[in-house]
C-alpha positions in Angstrom: 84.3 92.4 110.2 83.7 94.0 106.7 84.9 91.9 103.7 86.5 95.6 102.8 88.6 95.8 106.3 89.4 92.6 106.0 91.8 93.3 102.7 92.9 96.5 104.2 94.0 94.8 107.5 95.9 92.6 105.3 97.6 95.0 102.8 98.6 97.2 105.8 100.1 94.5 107.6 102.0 93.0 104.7 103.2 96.5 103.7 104.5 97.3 107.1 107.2 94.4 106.4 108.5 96.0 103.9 111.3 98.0 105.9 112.8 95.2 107.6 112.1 92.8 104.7 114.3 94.9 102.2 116.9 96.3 105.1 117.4 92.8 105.5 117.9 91.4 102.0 120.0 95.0 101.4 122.5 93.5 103.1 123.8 90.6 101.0 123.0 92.5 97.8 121.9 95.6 96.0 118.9 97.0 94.8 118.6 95.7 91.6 119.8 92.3 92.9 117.1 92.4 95.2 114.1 93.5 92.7 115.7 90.9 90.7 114.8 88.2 92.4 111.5 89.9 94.1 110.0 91.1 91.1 110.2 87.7 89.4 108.5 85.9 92.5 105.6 88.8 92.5 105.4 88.5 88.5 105.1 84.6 88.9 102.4 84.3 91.6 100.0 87.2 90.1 100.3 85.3 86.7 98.9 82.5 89.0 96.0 84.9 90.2 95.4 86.0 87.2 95.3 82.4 85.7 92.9 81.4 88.1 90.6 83.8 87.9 90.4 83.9 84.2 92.2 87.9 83.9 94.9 86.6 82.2 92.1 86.0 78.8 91.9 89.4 78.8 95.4 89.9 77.2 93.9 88.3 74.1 92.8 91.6 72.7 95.6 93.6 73.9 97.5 95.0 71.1 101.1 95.8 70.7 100.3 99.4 71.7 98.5 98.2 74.9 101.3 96.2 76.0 103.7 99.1 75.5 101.4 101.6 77.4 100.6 98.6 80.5 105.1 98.7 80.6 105.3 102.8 80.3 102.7 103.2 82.8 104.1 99.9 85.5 107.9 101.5 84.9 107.1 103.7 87.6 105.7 101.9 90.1 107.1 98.7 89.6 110.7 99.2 88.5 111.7 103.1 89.6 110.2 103.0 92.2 111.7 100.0 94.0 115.2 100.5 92.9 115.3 104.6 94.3 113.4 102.8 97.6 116.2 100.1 98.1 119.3 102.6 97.2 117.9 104.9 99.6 116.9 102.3 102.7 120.4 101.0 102.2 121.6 104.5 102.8 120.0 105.1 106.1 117.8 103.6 109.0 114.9 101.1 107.6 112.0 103.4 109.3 113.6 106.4 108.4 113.6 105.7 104.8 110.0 103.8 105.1 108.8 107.6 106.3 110.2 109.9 104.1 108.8 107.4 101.3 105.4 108.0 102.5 105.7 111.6 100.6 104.1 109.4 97.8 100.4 110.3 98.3 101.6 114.2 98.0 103.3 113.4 95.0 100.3 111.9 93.5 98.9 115.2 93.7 101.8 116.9 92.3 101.4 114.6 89.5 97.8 114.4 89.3 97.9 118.5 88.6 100.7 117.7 85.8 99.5 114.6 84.3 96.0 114.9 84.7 95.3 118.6 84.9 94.0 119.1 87.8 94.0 122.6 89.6 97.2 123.4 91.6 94.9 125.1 94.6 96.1 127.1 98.1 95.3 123.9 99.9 97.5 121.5 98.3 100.5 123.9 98.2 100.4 124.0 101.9 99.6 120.1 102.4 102.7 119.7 100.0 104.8 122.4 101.8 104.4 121.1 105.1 104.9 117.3 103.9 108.0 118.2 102.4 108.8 119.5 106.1 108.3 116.6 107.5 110.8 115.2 105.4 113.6 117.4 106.3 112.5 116.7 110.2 113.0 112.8 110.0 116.4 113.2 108.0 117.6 115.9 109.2 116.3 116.6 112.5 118.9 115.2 114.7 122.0 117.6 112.9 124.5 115.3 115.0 123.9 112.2 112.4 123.3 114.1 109.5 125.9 113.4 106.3 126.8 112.8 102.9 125.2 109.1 102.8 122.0 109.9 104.6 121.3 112.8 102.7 121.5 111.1 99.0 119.7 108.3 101.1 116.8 110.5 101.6 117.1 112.0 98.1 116.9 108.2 96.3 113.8 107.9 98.8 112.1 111.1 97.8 112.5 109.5 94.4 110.6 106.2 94.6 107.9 108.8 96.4 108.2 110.6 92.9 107.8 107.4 90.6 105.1 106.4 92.8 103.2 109.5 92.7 103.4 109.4 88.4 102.7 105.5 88.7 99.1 106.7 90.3 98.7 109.6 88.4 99.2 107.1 85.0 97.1 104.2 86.4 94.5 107.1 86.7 94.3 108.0 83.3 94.9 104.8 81.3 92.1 102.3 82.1 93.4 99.4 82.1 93.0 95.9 84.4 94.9 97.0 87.6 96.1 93.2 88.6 97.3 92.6 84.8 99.2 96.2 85.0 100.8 95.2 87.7 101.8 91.7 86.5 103.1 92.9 83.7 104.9 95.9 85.0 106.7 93.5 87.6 107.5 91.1 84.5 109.2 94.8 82.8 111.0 95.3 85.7 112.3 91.3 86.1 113.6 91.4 82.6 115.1 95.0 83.1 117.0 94.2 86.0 118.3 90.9 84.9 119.6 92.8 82.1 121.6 95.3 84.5 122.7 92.2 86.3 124.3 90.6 83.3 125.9 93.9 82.4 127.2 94.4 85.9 127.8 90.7 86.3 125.9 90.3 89.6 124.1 87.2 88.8 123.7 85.0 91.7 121.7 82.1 93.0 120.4 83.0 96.7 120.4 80.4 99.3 117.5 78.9 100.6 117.4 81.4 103.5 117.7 84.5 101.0 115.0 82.9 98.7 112.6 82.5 101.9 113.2 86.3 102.0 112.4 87.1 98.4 109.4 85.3 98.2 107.8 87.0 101.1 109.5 90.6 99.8 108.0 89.4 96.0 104.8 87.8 97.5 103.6 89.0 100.4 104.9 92.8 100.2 104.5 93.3 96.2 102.1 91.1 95.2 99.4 90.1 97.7 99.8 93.5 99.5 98.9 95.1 95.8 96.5 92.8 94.9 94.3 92.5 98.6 94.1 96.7 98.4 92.6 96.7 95.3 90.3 94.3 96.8 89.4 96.6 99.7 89.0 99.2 97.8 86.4 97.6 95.4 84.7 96.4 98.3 84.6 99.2 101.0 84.6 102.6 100.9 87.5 104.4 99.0 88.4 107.4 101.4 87.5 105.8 104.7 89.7 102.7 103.5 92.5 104.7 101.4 92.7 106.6 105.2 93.3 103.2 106.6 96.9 103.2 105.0 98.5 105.8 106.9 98.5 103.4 110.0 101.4 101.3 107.8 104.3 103.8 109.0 103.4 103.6 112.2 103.1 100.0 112.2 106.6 99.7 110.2 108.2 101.3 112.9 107.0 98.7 115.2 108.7 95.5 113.5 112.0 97.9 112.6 112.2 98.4 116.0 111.9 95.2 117.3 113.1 92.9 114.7 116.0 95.6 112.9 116.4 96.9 116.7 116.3 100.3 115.6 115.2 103.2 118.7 112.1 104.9 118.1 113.4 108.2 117.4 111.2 111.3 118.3 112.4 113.3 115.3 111.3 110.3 113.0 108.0 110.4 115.1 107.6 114.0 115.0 108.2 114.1 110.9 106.1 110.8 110.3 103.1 113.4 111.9 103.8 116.0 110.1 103.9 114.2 106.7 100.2 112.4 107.5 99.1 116.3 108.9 100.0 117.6 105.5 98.6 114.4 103.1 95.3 114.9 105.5 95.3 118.1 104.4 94.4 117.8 101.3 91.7 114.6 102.2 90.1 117.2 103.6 90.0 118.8 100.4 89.1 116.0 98.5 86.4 115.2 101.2 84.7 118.5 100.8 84.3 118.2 96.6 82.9 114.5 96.6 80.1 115.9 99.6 79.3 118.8 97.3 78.9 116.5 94.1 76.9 114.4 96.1 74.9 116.9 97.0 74.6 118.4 93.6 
């Protein structure tokens, strides 16, 4: 097996844990309680990376200015985006929240048009049209169970989909060493949330069961997932490896389902389809421009 699949493989599988990893912690404590604690073991063991493999020089000739812009552009993904992500998976089923946060890659086009100018065309309307149906099929598809709590759930999850897609959209136009940015931007978000802790006094020391679950939410999920993608990216591919991440929902529902116990629902099924149909939708887009540059 490719070097390339090999990372994928490995960032799929940790980032399908994510749903029952986070449902799970959820339940002793809050959101920013549990990027607390997360973001502090992720910011900790990429230092280590970075230590070891001699990124962490390169800070030496960041200025102030860079370490401000690294934070602005990390808020996103590495503080926003977790805390609307927890508030919303706390609200609702584990896989149902893990789907309607895979709207992020249609965000990222929403934000790459804003951000980065790109041009809005026909193609990515519909892709982000019928995305956005997907969304109302896995939250509000079975109108028996739909209420108050599951619909803010899904808004807090549509959220995080929207800090992540200006998190890409920024790492895009700032060039800066991806595994530092995200060091730092979980080290922003450790110190940010320990500051809302203190003001809310929800300081805590977990137990050793709790800390077993942090470290593989901070580790495995945040940091290794993060780190081993980049990796596959570098080293495969980009679009038939970026194509390989749409098999993580899927995947999530497996564990939720047997770990959380939670039923495979069609309408989560059926939405989860039509979310991928419309982010495929504009690959397909994408595909076609890099095959006429190539051939240019």
């Amino acid at each position: 097996m490719k070097k390339s699949y090999l990372f994928a493989a490995t960032a799929i599988l940790c980032w399908s844990t994510v749903a029952v990893t986070s449902k799970l912690l959820l339940g002793s404590h809050n959101n920013f309680q549990v990027l607390w604690i997360s973001a502090l073991f992720a910011a900790i063991f990429l230092f280590v990376v970075n230590l070891a493999n001699g990124n962490i020089k390169k800070l030496k000739a960041y200025k102030l200015k860079d370490y401000i812009i690294s934070i602005l552009i990390g808020l996103p993904g590495g503080f926003f985006y977790y805390v609307f992500y927890y508030a919303g998976t706390d609200r609702m089923l584990a896989s149902q929240a893990f789907i309607i946060n895979y709207l992020w890659p249609i965000m990222s086009i929403v934000f790459a048009c804003i951000i980065l100018k790109e041009k809005m065309t026909i193609r990515k309307a519909v892709a982000i049209i019928i995305s956005f149906l997907g969304v109302a099929v896995v939250a509000g598809g079975d109108s028996t169970k739909l209420n108050g709590d599951l619909i803010l759930g899904a808004v807090f999850c549509i959220l995080g989909a929207v800090s992540y897609g200006v998190f890409t959209a920024l790492n895009q136009k700032y060039d800066y060493e991806q595994s530092i940015s995200v060091m730092i931007s979980y080290i922003a978000s450790f110190v940010l949330t320990s500051i809302i802790n203190i003001a809310q006094g929800d300081l805590f020391v977990p137990t050793l069961v709790e800390t077993l679950g942090f470290v593989w939410n901070g580790v495995i999920t945040m940091a290794i997932a993060n780190t081993v993608w980049v990796m596959a990216l570098k080293a495969g591919n980009t679009a038939k490896i970026s194509n390989l991440a749409y098999i993580t929902p899927f995947l999530s529902m497996v564990w939720t389902s047997l770990i959380l116990k939670e039923k495979l629902n069609i309408y989560f099924i059926a939405g989860l389809v039509v979310i991928v149909l419309g982010i495929f939708i504009q690959l397909k887009e994408k595909g076609k421009k890099e095959d006429l540059s190539m051939q240019s």
